[in-house]
BASE-901526 format. One line per field, with one value per residue (C-alpha): x, y, z. Coordinates in nm, 4 decimals, decimal comma, m for minus. Example, Ala and Ser with C-alpha at 12.3 -4.5 7.8 and 13.67 -1.06 7.14 Angstrom:
<nodes>
px c(1,2300 / 1,3670) .
py c(m0,4500 / m0,1060) .
pz c(0,7800 / 0,7140) .
</nodes>
This chain:
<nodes>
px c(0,0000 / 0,1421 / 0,0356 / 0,0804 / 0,2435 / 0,2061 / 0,5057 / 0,4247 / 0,3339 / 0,6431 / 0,8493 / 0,7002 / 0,8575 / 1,1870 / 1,0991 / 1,4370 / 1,6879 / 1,9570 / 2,1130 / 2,4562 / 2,5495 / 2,5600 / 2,5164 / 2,8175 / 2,7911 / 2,5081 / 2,6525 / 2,9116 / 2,6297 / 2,4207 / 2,4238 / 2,5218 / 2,1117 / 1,9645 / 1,9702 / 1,8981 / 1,8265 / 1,9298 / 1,5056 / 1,4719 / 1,7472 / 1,5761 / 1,2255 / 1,2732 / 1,5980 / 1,6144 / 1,2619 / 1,3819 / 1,7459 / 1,5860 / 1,3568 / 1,6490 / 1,8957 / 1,5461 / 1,5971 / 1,9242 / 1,9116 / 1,6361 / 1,8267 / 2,1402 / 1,9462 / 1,7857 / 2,1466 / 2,2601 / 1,9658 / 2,0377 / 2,4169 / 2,3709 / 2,0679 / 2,3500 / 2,6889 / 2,9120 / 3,0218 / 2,8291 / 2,8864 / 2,7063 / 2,6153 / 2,6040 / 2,2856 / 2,2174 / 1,9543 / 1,8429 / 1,7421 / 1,5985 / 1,4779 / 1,4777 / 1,7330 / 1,7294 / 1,5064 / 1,8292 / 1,9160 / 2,3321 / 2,2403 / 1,9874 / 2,2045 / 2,4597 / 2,2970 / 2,1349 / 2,4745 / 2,6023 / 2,3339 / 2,3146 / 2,6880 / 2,6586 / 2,4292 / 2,7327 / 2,6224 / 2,6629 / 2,9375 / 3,0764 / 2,8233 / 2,9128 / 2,7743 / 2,7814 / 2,6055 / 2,5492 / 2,7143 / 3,0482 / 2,8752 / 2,8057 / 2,9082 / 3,2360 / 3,1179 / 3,2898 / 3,0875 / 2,7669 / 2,8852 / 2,9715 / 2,5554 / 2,4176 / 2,3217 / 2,5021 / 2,1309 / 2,0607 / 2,2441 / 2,1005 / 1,8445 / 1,8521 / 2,0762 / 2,3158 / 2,4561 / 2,6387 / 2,3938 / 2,5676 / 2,8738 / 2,6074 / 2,4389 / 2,7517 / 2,9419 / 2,5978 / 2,6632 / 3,0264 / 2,8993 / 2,6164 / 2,8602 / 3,0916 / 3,3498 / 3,6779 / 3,8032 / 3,5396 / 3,6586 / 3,3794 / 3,4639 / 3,4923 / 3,2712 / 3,3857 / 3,1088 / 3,3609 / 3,4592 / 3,1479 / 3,3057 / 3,3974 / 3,7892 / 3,9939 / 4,2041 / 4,0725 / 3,8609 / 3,7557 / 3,7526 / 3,4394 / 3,5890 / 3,2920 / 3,0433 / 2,7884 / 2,5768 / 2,5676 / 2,3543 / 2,3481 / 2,2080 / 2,0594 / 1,8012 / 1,7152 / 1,8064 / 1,4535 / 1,4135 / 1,3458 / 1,5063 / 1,3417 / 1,5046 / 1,6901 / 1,7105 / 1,8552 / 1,8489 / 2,0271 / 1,7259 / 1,7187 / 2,0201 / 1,8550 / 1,7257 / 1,5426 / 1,4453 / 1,3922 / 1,2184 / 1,2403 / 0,9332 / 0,8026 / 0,5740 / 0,7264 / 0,7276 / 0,9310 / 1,1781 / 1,2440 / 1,2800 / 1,5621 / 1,6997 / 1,7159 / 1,8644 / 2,1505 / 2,2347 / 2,2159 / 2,4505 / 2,6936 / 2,7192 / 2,8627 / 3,0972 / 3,2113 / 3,1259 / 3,3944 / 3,6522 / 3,8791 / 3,8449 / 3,4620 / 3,2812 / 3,0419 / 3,3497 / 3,1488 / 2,8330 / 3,0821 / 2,9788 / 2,5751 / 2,3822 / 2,1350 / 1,8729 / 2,0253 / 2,1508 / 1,7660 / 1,6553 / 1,9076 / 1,8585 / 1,4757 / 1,5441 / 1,7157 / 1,4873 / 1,1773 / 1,3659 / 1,5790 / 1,5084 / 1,1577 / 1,1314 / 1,3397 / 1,0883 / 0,8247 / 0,9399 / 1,1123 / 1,1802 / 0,8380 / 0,7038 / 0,9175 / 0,7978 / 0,5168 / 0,8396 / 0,9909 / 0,9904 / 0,9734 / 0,7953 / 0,9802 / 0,7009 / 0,9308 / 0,7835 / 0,9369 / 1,1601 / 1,3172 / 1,1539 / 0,9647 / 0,5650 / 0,4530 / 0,6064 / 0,4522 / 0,5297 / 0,4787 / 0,3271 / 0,4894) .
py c(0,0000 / 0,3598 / 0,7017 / 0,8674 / 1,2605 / 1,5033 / 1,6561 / 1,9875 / 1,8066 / 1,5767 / 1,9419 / 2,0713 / 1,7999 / 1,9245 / 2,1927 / 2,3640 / 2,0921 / 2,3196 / 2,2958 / 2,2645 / 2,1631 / 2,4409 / 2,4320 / 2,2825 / 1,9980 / 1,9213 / 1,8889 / 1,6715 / 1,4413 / 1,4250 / 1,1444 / 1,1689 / 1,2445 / 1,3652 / 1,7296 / 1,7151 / 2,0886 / 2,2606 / 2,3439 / 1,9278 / 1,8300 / 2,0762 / 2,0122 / 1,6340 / 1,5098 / 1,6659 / 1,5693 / 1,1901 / 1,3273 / 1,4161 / 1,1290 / 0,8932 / 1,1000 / 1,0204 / 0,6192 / 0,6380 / 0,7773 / 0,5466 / 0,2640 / 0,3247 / 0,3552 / 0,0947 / m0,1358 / 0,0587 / m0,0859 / m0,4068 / m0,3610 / m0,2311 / m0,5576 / m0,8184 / m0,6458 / m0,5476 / m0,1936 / 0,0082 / m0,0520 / 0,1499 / m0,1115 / 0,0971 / 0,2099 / 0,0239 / 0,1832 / 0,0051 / 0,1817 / m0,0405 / m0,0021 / m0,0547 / 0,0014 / 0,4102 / 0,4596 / 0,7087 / 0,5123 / 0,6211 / 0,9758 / 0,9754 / 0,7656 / 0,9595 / 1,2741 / 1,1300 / 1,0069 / 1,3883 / 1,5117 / 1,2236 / 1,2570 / 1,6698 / 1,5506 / 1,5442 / 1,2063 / 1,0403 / 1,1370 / 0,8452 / 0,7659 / 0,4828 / 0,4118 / 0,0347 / m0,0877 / m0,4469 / m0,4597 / m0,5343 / m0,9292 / m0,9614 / m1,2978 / m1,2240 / m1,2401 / m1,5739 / m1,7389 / m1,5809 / m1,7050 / m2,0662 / m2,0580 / m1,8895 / m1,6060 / m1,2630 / m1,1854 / m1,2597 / m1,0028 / m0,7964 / m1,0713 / m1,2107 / m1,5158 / m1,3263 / m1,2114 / m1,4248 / m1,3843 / m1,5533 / m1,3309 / m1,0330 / m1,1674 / m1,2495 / m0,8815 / m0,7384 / m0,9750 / m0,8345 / m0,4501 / m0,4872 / m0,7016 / m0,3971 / m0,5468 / m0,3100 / m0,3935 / m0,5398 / m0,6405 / m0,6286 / m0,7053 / m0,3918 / m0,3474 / m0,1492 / m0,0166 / 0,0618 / m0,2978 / m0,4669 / m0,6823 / m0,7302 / m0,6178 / m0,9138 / m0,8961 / m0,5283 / m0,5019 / m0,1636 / m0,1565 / m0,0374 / 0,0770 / 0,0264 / 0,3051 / 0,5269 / 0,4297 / 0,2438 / 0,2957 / m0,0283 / 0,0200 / m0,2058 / m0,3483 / m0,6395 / m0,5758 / m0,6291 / m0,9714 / m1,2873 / m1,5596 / m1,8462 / m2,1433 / m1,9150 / m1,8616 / m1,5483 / m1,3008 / m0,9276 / m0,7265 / m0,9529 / m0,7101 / m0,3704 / m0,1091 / 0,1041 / 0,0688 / 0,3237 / 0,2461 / 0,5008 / 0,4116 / 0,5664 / 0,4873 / 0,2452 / 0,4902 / 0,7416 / 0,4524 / 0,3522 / 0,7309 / 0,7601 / 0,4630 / 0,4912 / 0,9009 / 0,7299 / 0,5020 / 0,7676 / 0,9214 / 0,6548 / 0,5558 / 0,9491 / 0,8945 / 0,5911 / 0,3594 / 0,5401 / 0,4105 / 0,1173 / m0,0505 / m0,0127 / m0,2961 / m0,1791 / m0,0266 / m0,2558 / 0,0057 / 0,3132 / 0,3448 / 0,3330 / 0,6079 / 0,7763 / 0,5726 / 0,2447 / 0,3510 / 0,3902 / 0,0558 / m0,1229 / 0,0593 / m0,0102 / m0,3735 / m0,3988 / m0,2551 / m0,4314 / m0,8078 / m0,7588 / m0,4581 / m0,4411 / m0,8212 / m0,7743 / m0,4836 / m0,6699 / m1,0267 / m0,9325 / m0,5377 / m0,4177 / m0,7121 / m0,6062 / m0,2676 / m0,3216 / m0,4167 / m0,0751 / 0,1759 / 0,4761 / 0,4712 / 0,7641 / 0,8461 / 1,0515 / 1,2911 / 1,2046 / 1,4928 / 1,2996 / 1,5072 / 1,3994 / 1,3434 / 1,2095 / 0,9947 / 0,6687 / 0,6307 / 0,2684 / 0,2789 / 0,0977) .
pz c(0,0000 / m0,1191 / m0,0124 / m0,3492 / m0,3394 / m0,5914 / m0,7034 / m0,5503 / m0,2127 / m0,2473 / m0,2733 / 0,0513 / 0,2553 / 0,1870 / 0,4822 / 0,5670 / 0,4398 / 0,2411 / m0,0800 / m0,1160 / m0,4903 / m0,7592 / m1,1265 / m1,2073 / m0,8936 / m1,1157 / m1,3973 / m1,3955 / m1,2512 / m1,4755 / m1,7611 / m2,1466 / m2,2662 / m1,9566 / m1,7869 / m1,4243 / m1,3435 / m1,0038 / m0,9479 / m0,9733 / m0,6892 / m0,4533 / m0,5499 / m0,5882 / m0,4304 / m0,1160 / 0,0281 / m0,0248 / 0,1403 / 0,4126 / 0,4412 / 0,4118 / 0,6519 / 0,9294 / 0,8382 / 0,9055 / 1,2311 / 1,3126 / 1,1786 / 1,3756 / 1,6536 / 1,6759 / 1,5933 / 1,9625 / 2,1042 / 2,0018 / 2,0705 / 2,4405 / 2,5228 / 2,3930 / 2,5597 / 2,2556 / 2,1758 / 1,9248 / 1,5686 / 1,2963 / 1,0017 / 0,6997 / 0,5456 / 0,2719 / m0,0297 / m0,3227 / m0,6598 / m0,9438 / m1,2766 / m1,6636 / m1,8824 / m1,9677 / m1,6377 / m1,5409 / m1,2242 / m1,3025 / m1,3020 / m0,9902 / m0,7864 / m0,8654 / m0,7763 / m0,4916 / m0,3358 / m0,3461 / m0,1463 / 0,0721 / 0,1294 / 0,2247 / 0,5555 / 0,8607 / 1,0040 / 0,6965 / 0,5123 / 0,3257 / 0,0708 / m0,1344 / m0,5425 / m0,6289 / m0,9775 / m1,0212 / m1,3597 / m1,1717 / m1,1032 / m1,4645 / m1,5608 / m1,7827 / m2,1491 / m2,2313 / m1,9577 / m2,1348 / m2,4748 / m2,3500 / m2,1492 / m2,4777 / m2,2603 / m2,4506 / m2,6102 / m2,1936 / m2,0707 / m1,7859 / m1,7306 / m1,3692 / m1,4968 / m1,6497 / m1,2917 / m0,9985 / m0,7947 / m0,5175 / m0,5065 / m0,5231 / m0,1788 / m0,0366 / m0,1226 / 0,0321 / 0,3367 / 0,3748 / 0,3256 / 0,6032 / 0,8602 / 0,8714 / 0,6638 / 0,5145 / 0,2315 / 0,0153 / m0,3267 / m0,6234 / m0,9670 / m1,2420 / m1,5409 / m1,8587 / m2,0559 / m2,3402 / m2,3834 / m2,2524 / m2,0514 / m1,6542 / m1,6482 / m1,5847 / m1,2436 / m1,1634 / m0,8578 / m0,7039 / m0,3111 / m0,0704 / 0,2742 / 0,5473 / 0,4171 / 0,5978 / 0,3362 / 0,0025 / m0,3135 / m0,4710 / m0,8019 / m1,1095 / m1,2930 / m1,0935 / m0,7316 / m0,6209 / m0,7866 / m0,5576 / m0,8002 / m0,8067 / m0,5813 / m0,3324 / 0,0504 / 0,0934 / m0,1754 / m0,2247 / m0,1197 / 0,2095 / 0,2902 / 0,1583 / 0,4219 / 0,1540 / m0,2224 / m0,4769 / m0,8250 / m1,0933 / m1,3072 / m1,6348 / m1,9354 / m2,1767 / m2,4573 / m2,2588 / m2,1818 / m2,5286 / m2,6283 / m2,3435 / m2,4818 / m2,8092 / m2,7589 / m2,5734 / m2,8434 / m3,1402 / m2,9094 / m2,8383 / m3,1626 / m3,2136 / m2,9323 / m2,7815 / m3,0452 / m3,2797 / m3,0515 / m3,1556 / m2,7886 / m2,8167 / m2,7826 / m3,0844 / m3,2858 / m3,5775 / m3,5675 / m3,5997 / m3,9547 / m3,9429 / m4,0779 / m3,8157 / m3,9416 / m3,8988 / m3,5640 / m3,4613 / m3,6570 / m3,4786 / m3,1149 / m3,1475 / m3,2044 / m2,9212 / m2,7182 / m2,8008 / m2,8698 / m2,4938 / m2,3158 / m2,3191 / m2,2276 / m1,9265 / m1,8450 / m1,8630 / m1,7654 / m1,4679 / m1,3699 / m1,3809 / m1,1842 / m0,8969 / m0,8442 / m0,5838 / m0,3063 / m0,3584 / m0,0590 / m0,3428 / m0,6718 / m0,8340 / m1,1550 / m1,4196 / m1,6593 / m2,0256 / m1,9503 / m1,6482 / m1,3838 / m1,0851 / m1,2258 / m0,8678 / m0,5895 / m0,3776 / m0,0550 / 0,0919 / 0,4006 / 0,7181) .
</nodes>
């Protein structure tokens, strides 16, 4: 059950919470097709900042309480915040966003940005499953080193080594791992964090003290996506190293043919299939306009 704000109402719960990125904090946030403008992180960003910085509290709380009843010192288990959605929803740039506010509140300063690309299977494991067409789809990811890196993160653990993904090559790096040193809070971000795979015990969101889902109509999301591709294939694809250095040469037209028919054969199918479904466990609905800004937000109710 939600309680459903407008975007105006949604605004007015920001109360006195300051702003403390500029223009330019903005923009090197935002992603390579989507403006995020200064009115939207105050109108839209800092409500849920505020909101979030009251969980925390609560949550760390609560851990004393638990602490001080069984004799051990007081630890603060980081804050961990899910945000899930499809392909082109904009989760990079709003977690991204969302992490630099988070990260100007004092009693949470370390604010850490994990995507789930980095427990991609490698591509030759894909290929030798017959999963590339696959990828992004719930099977396509170790899901066990995902719950057990989530496991590490929420026992206090330093030092936790994740895998790194290249979006230039496609692929996970080999022997490159990036490092997450016992955060205040982490944003752990991607398309199917919210999934309960089928045959499990313990899953990623068993680990997840809030969720975010940025949702918006279908025809908005293949607009987004298909803008980021005619864009791409501009930039990055015109790179030897790309991945998709083969596409360097398509006209616009076959750029959009091609994007399109990605979109509705894999995309869209992992939408539907298993993204969408997953919505109604989210703590946030975030509704976008097809402009990226905040239409209207649901609340779950506790």
């Amino acid at each position: 059950m939600y309680v459903r704000f407008s975007r105006s109402e949604w605004a007015n719960l920001r109360q006195s919470t300051p702003l403390h990125l500029s223009d330019a904090d903005v923009e090197r946030l935002r992603g390579i097709n989507q403006q995020v403008p200064l009115r939207e992180v105050s109108e839209s960003y800092l409500p849920l900042s505020r909101l979030l910085n009251l969980h925390v509290s609560a949550a760390r709380t609560l851990a004393q309480v638990q602490d001080a009843f069984v004799g051990r010192p007081a630890v603060h288990p980081p804050y961990i915040l899910a945000i899930a959605g499809s392909v082109a929803a904009g989760k990079s740039t709003f977690s991204r966003v969302l992490q630099a506010v988070l990260s100007r509140w004092p009693h949470h300063p370390r604010v850490e940005l994990v995507t789930t690309d980095g427990f991609l299977y490698p591509n030759k494991t894909l290929m030798d499953r017959g999963l590339m067409r696959r990828k992004g789809f719930p099977e396509s990811y170790d899901q066990g080193a995902i719950v057990e890196f989530l496991a590490r993160i929420k026992a206090g653990e330093n030092g936790v080594r994740m895998p790194v993904y290249s979006h230039e090559i496609y692929d996970i790096k080999p022997n490159e791992y990036r490092e997450i040193e016992h955060p205040d809070i982490l944003i752990f971000e991607g398309l199917n964090v919210l999934q309960i795979p089928k045959g499990t015990e313990i899953v990623c969101s068993d680990y997840f003290d809030f969720s975010v889902f940025l949702d918006a109509d279908e025809e908005d999301l293949q607009n987004w996506y298909v803008e980021r591709v005619l864009l791409l294939q501009r930039t990055a694809f015109q790179k030897p190293e790309s991945f998709f250095y083969e596409h360097r040469h398509l006209t616009q037209e076959q750029t959009r043919e091609w994007a399109l028919k990605i979109w509705r054969e894999i995309n869209l199918a992992n939408l539907r299939e298993n993204i969408l479904p997953t919505r109604q466990r989210a703590s946030v609905v975030w509704r976008k306009n097809n402009d990226h800004t905040l239409r209207e937000l649901w609340l779950r109710k506790t």
